[in-house]
C-alpha positions, 0 to 999 in steps of 0.5 A, a space after each residue: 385433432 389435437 386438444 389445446 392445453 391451457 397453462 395456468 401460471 400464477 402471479 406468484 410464480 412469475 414473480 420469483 421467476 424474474 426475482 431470481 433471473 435479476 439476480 442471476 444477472 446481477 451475480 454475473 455482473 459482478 463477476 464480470 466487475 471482479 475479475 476483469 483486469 484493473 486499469 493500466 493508467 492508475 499504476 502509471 500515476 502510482 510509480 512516477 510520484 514527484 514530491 515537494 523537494 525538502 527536508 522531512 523529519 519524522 519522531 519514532 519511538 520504541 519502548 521509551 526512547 525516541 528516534 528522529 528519522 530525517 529524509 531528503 527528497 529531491 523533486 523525483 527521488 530520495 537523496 538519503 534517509 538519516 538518523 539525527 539526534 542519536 545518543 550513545 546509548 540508543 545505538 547500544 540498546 538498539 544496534 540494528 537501528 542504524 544498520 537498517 536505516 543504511 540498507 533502507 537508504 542504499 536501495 531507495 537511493 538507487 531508485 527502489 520503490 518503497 513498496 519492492 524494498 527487500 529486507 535482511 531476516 534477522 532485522 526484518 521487523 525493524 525494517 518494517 517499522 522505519 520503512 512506514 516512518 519513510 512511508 509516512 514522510 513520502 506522504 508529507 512529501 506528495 501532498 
């Protein structure tokens, strides 16, 4: 015949058993949260933003003078991105400036999103800056 056997397991044991097998499952959860696809629905809403129709200005500054950078948005689209109030001496100091402030303007008026704009190398960091000045006024515009 054959002997019985008697386990003898401790409390303590058990308990870092079902510790470690909440965790295990918690860890595979959130695994499953990370790398599953985000929802479809939100980037819908994100591309097809209608703004408050207007003029919308914004003040930039680099070093000690003082840009204003006027936007006109029509309900669905930008109608243009203009410079105001330039002085000689800003186009002297600053000549890329306005050449920027152009090619900004012809991809946003055909219809670019702000966030797919392509920016020339040489002028790369001054397209930059004016397109989170554009940033912020598409933002003035949305709320």
């Amino acid at each position: 015949m054959k002997k019985s056997r008697l386990f003898v397991i401790s409390i303590k044991d058990i308990i870092y058993t079902l510790i470690f097998a909440l965790l295990g499952i918690l860890l595979i959860v959130l695994l499953f949260l990370m790398f599953l696809p985000k929802d479809e629905s939100s980037k819908e809403t994100k591309t097809s933003n209608t703004y408050i129709p207007g003029v919308y200005t914004s003040c930039m500054t680099l070093d000690d003078t003082s840009f204003t950078l006027q936007l006109t948005i029509d309900k669905d689209s930008i109608n243009s991105v203009d410079l105001i109030n330039e002085d000689e001496t800003v186009s002297a100091a600053y000549p890329l400036i306005p050449l920027c402030i152009d090619n900004i303007e012809a991809q946003l008026v055909t219809g670019t999103d702000i966030d797919e704009l392509s920016y020339e190398t040489n002028s790369k960091y001054t397209q930059l800056i004016i397109t989170e000045a554009i940033k912020d006024l598409l933002n003035k515009a949305t709320n």
